[in-house]
FIVOVO-165546 format. One record per atom (N, C-alpha, C, O): residue in three letters; z, y, x. Coordinates in pm, whole numbers, plus 50000, padded with zeros to 5 digits. Example, Ala and Ser with C-alpha at 12.3 -4.5 7.8 and 13.67 -1.06 7.14 Angstrom:
// FIVOVO-165546
ALA507804943151319
ALA507804955051230
ALA507804967051320
ALA508464966851424
SER507084977551285
SER507144989451367
SER507875000351290
SER508045011451341
***
This chain:
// FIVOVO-165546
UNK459362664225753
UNK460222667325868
UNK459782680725928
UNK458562682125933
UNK460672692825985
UNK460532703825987
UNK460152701826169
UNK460472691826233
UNK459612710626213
UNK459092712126338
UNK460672713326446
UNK460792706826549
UNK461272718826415
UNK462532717026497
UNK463352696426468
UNK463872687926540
UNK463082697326363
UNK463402681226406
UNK462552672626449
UNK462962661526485
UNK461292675626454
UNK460722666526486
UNK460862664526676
UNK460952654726750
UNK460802682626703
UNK461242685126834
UNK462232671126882
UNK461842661426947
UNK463402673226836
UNK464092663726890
UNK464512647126875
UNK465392641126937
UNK463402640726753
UNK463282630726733
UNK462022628926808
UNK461532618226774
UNK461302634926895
UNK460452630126975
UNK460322634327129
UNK459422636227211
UNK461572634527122
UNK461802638827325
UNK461172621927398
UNK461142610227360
UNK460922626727472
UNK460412616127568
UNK461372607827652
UNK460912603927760
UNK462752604127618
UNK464192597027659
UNK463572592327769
UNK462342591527773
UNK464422588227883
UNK464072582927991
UNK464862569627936
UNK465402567527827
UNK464732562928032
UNK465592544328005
UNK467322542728006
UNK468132541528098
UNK467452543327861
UNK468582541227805
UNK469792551527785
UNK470932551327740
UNK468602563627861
UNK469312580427767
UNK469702580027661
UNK469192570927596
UNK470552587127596
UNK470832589527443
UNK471022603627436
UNK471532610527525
UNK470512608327311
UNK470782622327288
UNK472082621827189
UNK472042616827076
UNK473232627627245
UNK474492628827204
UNK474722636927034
UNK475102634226920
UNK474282645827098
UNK473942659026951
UNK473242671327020
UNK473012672827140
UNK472952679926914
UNK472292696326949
UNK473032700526844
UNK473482692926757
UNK473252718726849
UNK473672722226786
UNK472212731626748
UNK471182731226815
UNK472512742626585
UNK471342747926580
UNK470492757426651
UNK469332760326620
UNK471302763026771
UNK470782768226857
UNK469762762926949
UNK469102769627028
UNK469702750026931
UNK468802743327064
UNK469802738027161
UNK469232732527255
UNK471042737827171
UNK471852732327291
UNK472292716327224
UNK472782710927124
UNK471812714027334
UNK472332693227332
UNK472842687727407
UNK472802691827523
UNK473392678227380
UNK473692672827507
UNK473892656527525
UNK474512649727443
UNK473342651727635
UNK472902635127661
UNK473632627127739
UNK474452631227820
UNK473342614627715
UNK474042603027779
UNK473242597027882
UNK472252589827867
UNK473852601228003
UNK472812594928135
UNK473532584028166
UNK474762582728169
UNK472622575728192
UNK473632563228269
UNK473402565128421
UNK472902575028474
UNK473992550828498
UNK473932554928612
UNK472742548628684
UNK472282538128639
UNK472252554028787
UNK470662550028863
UNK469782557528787
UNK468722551828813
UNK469502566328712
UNK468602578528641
UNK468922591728661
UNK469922598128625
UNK467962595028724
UNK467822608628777
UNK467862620728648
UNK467342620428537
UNK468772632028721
UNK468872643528651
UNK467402654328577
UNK467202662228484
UNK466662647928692
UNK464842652828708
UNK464412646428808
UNK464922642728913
UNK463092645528749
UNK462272640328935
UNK462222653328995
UNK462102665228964
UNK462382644629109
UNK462422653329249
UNK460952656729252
UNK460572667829287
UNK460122647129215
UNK458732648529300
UNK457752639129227
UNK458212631129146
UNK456242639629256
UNK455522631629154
UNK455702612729163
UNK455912604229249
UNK455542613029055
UNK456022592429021
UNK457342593728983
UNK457792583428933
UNK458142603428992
UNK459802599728928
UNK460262602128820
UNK461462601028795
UNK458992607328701
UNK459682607828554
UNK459732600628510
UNK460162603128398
UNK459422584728534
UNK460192574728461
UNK461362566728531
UNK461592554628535
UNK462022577628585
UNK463392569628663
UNK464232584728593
UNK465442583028600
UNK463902597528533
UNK464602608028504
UNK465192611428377
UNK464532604028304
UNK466162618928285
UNK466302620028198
UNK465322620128086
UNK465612614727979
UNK464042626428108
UNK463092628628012
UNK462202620328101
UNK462412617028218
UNK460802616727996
UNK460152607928112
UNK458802615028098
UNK457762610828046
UNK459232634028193
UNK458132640928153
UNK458012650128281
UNK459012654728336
UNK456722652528323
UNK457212663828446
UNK458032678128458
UNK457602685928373
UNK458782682228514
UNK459932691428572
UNK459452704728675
UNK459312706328796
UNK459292712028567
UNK459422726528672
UNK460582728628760
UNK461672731028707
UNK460462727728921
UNK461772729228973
UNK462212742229015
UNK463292744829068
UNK461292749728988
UNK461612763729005
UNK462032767028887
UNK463132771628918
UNK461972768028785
UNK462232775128647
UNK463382762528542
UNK463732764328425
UNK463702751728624
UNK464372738628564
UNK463842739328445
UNK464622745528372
UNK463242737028408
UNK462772727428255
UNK461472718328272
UNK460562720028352
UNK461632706928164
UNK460982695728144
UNK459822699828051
UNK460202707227960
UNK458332696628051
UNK457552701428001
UNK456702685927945
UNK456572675728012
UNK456252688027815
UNK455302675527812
UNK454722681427640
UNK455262689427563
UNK453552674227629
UNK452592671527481
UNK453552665027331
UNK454562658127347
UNK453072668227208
UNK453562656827114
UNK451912660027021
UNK451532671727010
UNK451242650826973
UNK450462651526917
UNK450792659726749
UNK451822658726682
UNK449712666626723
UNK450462674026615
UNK451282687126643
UNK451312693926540
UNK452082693826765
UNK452882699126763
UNK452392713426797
UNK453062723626779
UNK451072712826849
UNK450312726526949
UNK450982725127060
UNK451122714227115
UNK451352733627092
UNK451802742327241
UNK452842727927293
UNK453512719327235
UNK452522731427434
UNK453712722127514
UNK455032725827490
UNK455442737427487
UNK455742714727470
UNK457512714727436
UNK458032713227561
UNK457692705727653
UNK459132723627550
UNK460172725027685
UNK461472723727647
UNK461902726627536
UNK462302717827772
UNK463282714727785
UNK463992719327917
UNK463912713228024
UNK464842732927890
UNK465822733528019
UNK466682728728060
UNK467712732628005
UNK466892718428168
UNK468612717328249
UNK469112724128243
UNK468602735028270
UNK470702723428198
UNK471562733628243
UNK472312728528376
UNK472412736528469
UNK472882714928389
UNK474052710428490
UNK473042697128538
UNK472082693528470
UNK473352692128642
UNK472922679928726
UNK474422672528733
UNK475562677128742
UNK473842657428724
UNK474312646428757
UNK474032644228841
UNK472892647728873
UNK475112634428967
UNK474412626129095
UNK473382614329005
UNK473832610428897
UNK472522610829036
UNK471482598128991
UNK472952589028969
UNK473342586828854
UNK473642584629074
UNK474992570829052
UNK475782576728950
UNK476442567728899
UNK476072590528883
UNK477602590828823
UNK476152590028638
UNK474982593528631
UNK476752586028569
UNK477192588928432
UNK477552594428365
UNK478462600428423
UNK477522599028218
UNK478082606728139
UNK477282618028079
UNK476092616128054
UNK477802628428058
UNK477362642927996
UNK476382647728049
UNK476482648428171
UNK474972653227983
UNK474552661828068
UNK474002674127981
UNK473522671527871
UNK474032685228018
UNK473002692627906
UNK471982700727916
UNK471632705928022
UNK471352702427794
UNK470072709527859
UNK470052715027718
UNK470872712127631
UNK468902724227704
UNK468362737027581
UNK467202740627559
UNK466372745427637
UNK467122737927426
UNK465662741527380
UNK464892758927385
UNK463702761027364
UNK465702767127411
UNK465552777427440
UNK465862782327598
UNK466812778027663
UNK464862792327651
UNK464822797327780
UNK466182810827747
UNK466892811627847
UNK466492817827667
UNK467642827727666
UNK468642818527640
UNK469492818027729
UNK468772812727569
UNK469992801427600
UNK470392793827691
UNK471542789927711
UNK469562791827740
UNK469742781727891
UNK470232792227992
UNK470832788328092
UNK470002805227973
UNK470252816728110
UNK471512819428078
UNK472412822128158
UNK471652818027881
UNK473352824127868
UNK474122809427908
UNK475062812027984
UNK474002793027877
UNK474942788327930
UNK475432784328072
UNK476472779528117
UNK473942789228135
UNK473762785728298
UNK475162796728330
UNK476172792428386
UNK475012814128278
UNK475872818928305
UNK477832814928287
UNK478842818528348
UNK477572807328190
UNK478682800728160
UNK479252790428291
UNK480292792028355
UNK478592783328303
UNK478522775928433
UNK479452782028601
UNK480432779028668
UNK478032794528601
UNK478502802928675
UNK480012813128687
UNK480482819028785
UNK480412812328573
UNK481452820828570
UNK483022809628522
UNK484102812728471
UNK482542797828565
UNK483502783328590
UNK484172787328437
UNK485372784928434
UNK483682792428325
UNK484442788728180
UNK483832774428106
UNK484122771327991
UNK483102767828178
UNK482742751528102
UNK484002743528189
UNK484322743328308
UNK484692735228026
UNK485372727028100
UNK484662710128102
UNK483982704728015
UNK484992706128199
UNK483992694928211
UNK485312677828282
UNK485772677128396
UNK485472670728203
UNK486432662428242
UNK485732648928273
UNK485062642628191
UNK486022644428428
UNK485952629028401
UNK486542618928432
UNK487762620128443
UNK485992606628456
UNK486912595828475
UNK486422585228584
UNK485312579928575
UNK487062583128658
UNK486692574028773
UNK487952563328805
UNK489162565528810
UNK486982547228830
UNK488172540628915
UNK488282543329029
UNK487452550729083
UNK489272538229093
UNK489422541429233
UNK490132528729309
UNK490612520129236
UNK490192527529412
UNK491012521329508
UNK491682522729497
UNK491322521429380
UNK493482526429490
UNK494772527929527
UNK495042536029447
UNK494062540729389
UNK496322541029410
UNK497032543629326
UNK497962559629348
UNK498882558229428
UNK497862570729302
UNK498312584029365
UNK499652582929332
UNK499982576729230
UNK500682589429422
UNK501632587629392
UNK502722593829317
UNK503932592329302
UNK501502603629262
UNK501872611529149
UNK501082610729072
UNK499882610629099
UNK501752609728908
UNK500862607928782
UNK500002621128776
UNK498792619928756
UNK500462631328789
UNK499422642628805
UNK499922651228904
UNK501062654128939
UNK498132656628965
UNK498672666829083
UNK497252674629037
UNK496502672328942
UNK497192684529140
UNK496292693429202
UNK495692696229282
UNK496262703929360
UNK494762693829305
UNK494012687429440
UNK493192703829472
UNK492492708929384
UNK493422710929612
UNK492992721829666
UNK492562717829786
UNK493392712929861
UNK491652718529815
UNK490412714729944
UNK489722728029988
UNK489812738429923
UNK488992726730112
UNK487912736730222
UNK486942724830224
UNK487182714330284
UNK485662727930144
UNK484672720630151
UNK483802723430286
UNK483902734030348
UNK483112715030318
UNK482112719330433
UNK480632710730355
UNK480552698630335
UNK479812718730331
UNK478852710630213
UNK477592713830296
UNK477262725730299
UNK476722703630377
UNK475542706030415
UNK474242700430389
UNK474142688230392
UNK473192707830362
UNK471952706230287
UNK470942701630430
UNK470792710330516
UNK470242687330451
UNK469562684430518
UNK468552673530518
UNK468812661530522
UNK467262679430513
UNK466022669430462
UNK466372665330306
UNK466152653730273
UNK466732671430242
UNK466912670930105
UNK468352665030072
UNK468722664029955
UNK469282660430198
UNK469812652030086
UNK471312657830157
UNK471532659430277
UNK472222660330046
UNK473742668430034
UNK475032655730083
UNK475352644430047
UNK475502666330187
UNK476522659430291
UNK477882667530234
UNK477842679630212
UNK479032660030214
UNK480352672330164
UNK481212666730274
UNK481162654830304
UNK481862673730321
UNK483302672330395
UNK484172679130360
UNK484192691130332
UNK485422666830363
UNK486952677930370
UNK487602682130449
UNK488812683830431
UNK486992684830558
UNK487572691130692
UNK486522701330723
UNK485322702630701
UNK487482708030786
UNK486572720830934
UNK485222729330789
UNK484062732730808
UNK485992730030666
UNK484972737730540
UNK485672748730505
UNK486852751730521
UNK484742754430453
UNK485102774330398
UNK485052772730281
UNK485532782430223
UNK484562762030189
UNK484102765730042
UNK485272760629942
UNK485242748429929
UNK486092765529883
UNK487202763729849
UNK486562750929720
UNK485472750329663
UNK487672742729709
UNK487172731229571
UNK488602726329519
UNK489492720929585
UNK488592729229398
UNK489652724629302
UNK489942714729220
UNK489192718429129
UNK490352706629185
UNK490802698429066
UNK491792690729032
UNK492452683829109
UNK491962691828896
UNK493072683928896
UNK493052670128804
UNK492382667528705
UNK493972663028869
UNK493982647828852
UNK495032642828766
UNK496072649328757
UNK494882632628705
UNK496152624328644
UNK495742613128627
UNK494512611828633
UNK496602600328600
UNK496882592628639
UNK496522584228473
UNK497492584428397
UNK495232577228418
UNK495132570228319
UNK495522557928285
UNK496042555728176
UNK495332549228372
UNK496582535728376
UNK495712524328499
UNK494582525128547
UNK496582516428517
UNK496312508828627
UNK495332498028558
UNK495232498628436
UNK494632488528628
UNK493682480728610
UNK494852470528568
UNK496002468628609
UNK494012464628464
UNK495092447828419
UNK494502438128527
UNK495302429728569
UNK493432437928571
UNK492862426328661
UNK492912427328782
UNK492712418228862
UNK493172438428806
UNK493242441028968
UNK494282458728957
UNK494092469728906
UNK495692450229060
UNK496692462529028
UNK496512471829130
UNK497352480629150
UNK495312470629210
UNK494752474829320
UNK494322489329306
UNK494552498529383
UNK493582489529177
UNK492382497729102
UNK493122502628964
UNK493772496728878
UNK492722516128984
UNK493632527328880
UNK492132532828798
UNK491012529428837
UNK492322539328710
UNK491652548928610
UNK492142558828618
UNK493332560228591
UNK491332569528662
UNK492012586828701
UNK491182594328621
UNK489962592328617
UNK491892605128538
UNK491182614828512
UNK490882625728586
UNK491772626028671
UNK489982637028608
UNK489482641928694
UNK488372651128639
UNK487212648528609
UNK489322667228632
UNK489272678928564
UNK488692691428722
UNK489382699428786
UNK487422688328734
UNK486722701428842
UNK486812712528752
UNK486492714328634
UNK487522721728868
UNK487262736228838
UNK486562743928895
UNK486192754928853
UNK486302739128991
UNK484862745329074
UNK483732732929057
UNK483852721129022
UNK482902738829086
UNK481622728229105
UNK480852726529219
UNK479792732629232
UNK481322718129309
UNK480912715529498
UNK480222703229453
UNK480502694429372
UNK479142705829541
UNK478422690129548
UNK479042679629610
UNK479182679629732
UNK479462669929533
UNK479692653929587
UNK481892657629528
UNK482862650229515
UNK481662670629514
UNK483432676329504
UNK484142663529473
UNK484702657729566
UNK484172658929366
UNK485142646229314
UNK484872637029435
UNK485762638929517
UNK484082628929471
UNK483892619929586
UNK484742622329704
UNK485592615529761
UNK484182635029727
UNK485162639029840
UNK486662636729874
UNK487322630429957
UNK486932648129726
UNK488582648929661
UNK489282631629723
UNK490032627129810
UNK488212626029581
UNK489382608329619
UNK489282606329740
UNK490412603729781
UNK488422606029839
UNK488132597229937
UNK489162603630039
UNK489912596330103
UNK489202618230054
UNK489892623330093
UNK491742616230115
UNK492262612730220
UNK492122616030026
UNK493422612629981
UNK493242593329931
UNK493682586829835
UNK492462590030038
UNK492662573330038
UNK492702568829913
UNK493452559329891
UNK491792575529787
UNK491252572029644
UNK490232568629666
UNK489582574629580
UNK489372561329737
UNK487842565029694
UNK487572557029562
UNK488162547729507
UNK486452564229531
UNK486082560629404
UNK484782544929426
UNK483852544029507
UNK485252534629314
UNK484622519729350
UNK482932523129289
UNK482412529529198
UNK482432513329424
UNK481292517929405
UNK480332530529510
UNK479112531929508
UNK481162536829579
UNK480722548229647
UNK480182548129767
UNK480812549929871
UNK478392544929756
UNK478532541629891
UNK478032552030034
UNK477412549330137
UNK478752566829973
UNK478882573330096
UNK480172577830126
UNK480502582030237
UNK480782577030046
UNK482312585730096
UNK483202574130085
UNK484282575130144
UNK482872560130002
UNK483812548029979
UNK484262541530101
UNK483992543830219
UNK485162530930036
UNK484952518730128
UNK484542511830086
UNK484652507629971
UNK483752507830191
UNK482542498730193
UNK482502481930159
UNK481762476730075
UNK483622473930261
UNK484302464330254
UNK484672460630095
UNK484292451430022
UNK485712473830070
UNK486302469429939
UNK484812472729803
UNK484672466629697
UNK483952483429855
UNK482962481829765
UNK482342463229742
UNK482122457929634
UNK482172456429887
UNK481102445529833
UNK481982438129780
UNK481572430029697
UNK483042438329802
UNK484312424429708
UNK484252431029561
UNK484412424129460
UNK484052442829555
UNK484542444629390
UNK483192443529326
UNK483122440029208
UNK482052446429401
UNK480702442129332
UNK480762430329345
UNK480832427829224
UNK480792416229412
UNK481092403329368
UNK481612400829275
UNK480942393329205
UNK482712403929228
UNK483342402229097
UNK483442410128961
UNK484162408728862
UNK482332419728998
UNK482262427428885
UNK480802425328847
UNK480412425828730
UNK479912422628963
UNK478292417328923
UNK477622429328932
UNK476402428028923
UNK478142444028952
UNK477722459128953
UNK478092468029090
UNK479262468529129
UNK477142474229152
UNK477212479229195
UNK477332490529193
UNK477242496029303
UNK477552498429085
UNK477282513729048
UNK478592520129090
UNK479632514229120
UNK478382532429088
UNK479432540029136
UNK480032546229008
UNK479582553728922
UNK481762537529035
UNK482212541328867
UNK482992554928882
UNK484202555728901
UNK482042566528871
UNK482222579928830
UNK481592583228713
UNK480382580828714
UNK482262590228563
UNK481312589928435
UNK481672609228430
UNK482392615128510
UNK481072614128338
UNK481102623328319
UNK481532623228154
UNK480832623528054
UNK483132622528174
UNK483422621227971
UNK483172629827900
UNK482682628327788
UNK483472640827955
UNK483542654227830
UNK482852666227882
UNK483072670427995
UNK482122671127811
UNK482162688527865
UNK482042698627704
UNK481302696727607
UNK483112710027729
UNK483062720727588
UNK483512728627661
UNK484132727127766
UNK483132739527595
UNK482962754927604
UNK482782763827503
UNK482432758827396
UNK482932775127506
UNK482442787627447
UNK481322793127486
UNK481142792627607
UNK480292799627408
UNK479352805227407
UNK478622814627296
UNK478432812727175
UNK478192828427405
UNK477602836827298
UNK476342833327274
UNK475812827627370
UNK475432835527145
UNK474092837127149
UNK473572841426990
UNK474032837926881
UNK472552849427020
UNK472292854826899
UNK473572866726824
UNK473602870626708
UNK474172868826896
UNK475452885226845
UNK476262872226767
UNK476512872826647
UNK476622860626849
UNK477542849226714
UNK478352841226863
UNK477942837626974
UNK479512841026800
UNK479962831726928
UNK480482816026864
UNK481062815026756
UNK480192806126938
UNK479672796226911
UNK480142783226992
UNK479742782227108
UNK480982773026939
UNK481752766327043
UNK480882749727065
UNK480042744926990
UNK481212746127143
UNK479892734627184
UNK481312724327288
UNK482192728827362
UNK480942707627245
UNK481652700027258
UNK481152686627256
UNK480862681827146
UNK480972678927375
UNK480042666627334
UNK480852658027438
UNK481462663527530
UNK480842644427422
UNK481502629527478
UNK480642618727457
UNK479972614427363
UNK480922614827604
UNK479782600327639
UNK481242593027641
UNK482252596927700
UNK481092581527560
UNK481442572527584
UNK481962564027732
UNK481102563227820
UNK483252558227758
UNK483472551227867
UNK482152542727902
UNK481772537327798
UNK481632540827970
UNK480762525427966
UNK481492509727979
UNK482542507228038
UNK480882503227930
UNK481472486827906
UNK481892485528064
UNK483092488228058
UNK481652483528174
UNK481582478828285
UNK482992488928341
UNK483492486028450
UNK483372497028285
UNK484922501528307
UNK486042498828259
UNK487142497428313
UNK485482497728086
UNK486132490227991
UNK487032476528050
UNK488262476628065
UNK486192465828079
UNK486032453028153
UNK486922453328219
UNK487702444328188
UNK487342460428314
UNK488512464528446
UNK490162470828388
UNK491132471528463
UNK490192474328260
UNK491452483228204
UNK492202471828076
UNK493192475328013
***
């Protein structure tokens, strides 16, 4: 086994991560579930995080040992998950790669699609959802509003099909074109969607009845898809990875 595979047959997975694929550049991309952190915040949380290894938070990458290998193996974040949502995440075995897709990021050409239930039903199969975020950072932890905000947030929605068990509860797709913290949460809750499960922007009420009968409390936001274009190495290079629905959404459609 060649030193680049072994690289990635011996990442340090956090609990019930999956590594989706890499391409030969070093870019991969994983299956977070929900309640596992994007990185620890702080010491004791790499075994609640994607990798179960400590996190430079200044320089985002994951650092840890493999016996046999020499030098410490790194791993850059490119995008964060909330700890509650699911789905896609990616990161890169290379530090110039991680700066070219971070730039990607930055210049909103990653398209990134997902899927959430919700409460109630839009009354259009597809729209376009244009918001003024008001997004505030305090004692660590990120507040979004859709009122009285400057930070413009986009996306657009359509309409995947209604719940067979409850005609209450829809399946929406849900295409960000900007990237605001908590943005999708907001969006539904905003427009009397909240998303099931949510317990800052939801309802609350209808959250504990649907966790009674669903046995889960998680917040059903997944992250299905993300692809893009990308340069690296004078080669341009297209990148495309999908997490799976999870069973516990399945269950509801």
């Amino acid at each position: 086994m060649s030193a680049g595979e072994r690289y990635w047959t011996t990442l340090p997975l956090g609990r019930d991560v999956t590594l989706l694929q890499h391409d030969a550049n070093g870019l991969a991309a994983f299956s977070k579930p929900a309640g596992v952190l994007s990185h620890p915040n702080g010491p004791g949380e790499e075994d609640r995080s994607l990798l179960q290894a400590s996190y430079d938070l200044e320089n985002e990458f994951f650092e840890w040992t493999v016996p046999g290998l020499g030098a410490p193996q790194r791993l850059w974040l490119l995008n964060r998950l909330d700890s509650a949502t699911s789905g896609v995440i990616l990161a890169a075995a290379d530090a110039t790669l991680a700066a070219e897709v971070r730039a990607q990021f930055k210049r909103k050409q990653v398209r990134k699609v997902y899927q959430a239930l919700v409460f109630g039903t839009p009354k259009q199969q597809v729209e376009l959802w244009r918001d003024r975020l008001a997004v505030e950072k305090k004692a660590g932890r990120i507040r979004t509003a859709a009122v009285a905000g400057h930070v413009p947030a986009e996306s657009r929605m359509s309409v995947v099909r209604a719940s067979r068990k409850d005609p209450r509860v829809a399946l929406l797709r849900l295409e960000p074109r900007t990237g605001r913290s908590h943005q999708l949460r907001v969006q539904c809750a905003k427009r009397a969607l909240p998303i099931v499960g949510d317990q800052t922007y939801g309802d609350f009420g209808r959250n504990r009845e649907f966790a009674k009968l669903a046995g889960t409390k998680r917040l059903f936001l997944h992250s299905l898809e993300t692809s893009f274009d990308y340069e690296f190495r004078q080669a341009r290079h297209a990148f495309s990875a999908k997490a799976p629905l999870p069973p516990e959404f399945s269950e509801w459609l």
